[in-house]
Steps between C-alpha positions, in 0.01 A plus 500: 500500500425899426292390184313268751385737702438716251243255325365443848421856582360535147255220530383602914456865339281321235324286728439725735437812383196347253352308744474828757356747183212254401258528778193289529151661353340366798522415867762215610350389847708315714423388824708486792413284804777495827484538868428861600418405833547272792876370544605499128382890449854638461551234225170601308559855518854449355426349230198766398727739577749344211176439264449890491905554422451259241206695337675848528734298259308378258332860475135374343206611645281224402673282739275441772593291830213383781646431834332268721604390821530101566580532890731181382133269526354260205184595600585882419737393190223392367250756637656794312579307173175449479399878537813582272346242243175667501645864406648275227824457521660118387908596644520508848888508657506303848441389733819487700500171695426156305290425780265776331464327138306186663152649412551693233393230233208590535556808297621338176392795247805708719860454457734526883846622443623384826800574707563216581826292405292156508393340208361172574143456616377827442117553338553496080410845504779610736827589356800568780731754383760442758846410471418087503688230522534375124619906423797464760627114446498566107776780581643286763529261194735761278704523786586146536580448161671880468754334826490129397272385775410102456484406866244710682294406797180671510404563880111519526369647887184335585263808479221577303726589223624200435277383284541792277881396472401142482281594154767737391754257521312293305386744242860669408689167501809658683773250530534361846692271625282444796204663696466540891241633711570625844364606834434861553539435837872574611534217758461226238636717203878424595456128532336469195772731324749277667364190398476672107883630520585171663701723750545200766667285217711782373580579915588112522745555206705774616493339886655154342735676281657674753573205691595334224718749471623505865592119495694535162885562444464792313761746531313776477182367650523772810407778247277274323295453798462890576409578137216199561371635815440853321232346288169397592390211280720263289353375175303618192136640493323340186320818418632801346199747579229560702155605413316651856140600435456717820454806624621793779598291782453119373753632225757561739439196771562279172796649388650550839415083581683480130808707654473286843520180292811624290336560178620893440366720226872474407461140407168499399273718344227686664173561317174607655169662383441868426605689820338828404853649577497411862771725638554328834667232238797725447591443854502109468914542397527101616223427261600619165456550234128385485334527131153539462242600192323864534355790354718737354643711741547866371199512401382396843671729675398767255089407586579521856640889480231603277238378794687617750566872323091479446407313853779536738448152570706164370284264270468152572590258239145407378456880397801490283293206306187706519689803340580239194175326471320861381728549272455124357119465492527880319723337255313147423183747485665705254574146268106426543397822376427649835302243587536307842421137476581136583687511197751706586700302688467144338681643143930483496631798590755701694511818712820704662428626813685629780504190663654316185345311233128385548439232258161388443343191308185300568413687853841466649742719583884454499727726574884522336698569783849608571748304758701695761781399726491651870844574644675733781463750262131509390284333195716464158289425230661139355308503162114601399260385236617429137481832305543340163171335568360834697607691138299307300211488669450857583591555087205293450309722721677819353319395163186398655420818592665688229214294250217473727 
């Protein structure tokens, strides 16, 4: 293990410390486009506020970023690309909202890093960088086959992400033994997790067992019967885990209906979507544990006390990825000779971040993501991204830029 981390600090130092000594002969221009005003300013302002920590970093002068504000419009979006275009820059990061991409095809010659965590849909010249679905099932994936899932339900709200899970679904092949898609509404989210459980069956069981029971000649039936009446359900659930692709509150109506109906974390397990280390899941005792894909954690928490030693304010979790996605278009620049272009981002290649890995390969992003569990005590870290693979690639970048 020692010589392990030994060969991994050698090849980071490597990496690293190349990449940040060979500067770029001339500008890099990156454009920036959020929300710095109207009723998304606070998010805009974050993330330039995270941009110009990520610069400080990267310590090169010739890095050059051109805020524009988007007021969260398509008719702005666009607008300001446009202007950004014409002082000739081709890498633009944002917008924000997917709702903002709908225009910007019209801009083909310039390359949107998005923020956004959906994929499908988008203009060809729009890449999202968020944390998408295909990035979080394919760890979801390890984790079954790291516990010996075969019998998960995947539980699908009916939202505008659904789709985007739909696709994903589709896309990572993830062993299923059956999908479901629910009401967000509360009122008709219990019947339908009722009717999925088959609670009133199981309810029928116990009700004619214990008569059954009652009308026998047991000897000890009297006990018998109390131990029956302590349960809530009689009869097996032909599932083993469960798969809920929600959010904040819709999370926990879904899991408490899954509680109501008899179907504990304790018999079954509980997998969700990246939580972004919701803390008001710590208190759900009756709920967990609950496992769920995310970013890596330390280094989360690290990002959010170096902004709030430079800001006095808490980042939101879009200016974590904004911190990142410097650093990456830097480093694909870097591979291209300085040189931002469409090209870029359509070779194979691989980038460590704070946020994880960021792979990228024909204008997609992916990210390798590590799986927590949430319990009374906090967020323990379950596993994380395969180093062997991690060690090889980054050795391939070591010598890369050793022979450039």
């Amino acid at each position: 293990m020692k010589t392990f981390i030994k060969i991994t600090s050698f090849l980071l130092v490597i990496s690293y410390s190349l990449i940040n000594n060979l500067y770029s002969a001339e500008k890099i221009k990156i454009g920036l486009i959020v929300p710095l005003s109207g009723e998304y300013s606070l998010i805009g302002e974050s993330i330039l506020k995270s941009t110009r920590l990520a610069i400080n970093k990267i310590n090169d002068d010739n890095i050059e970023i051109f805020p524009r504000d988007t007021k969260s419009n398509p008719v702005q979006t666009l607008e300001v690309s446009k202007e950004l275009h014409g002082l000739g820059i081709n890498v633009i990061i944002g917008p924000v909202f997917n709702e903002n991409v709908e225009l910007l095809n019209q801009l083909d010659e310039v390359t949107f890093i998005s923020f956004t965590n959906k994929i499908n849909q988008n203009p060809k010249n729009v890449i999202s960088s968020g944390v998408n679905a295909i990035s979080q099932i394919k760890t979801i994936k390890k984790f079954q086959s790291k516990l010996g899932l075969e019998r998960s339900i995947f539980l699908i709200p009916n939202s505008n992400y659904r789709n985007e899970l739909e696709k994903a679904i589709e896309e990572t092949k993830i062993k299923l033994k059956d999908k479901f898609v629910y009401d967000i509404d509360p009122t008709i989210l219990t019947g339908q997790i009722e009717k999925l459980t088959r609670y009133k069956q199981r309810k029928e069981n116990l009700l004619a067992e214990i008569k059954k029971v009652e009308n026998s000649e047991e000897t000890n039936k009297t006990r018998k019967i109390e131990n029956l009446k302590k349960k809530d359900t009689l009869g097996g659930i032909n599932f083993d885990s469960v798969i809920i692709g929600d959010f904040d509150e819709n999370l926990k109506s879904v899991a408490t209906s899954l509680l109501y109906t008899d179907v504990s974390s304790k018999r079954v397990t509980y997998i969700t979507l990246n939580q972004w280390f919701d803390e008001s899941l710590i208190k759900e005792t009756n709920l967990q544990p609950i496992y769920f894909p995310s970013v890596n954690k330390k280094n989360y928490d690290e990002f959010t006390k170096l902004y709030y030693d430079n800001y006095k304010q808490k980042p939101n979790q879009i200016s974590f990825l904004s911190y990142d996605l410097i650093g990456l278009i830097y480093f694909l620049a870097y591979q291209n000779d300085f040189k931002l272009d469409k090209r870029i981002f359509f070779n194979k290649s691989k980038f460590k971040g704070k946020i994880g890995i960021f792979e990228i390969n024909k204008n997609t992003i992916t990210h390798q993501l590590n799986l927590y569990e949430v319990n009374k005590e906090g967020f323990k870290k379950i596993f994380w991204f395969f180093w062997k693979q991690y060690i090889c690639d980054l050795f391939q970048i070591s010598l890369m830029v050793l022979f450039h």
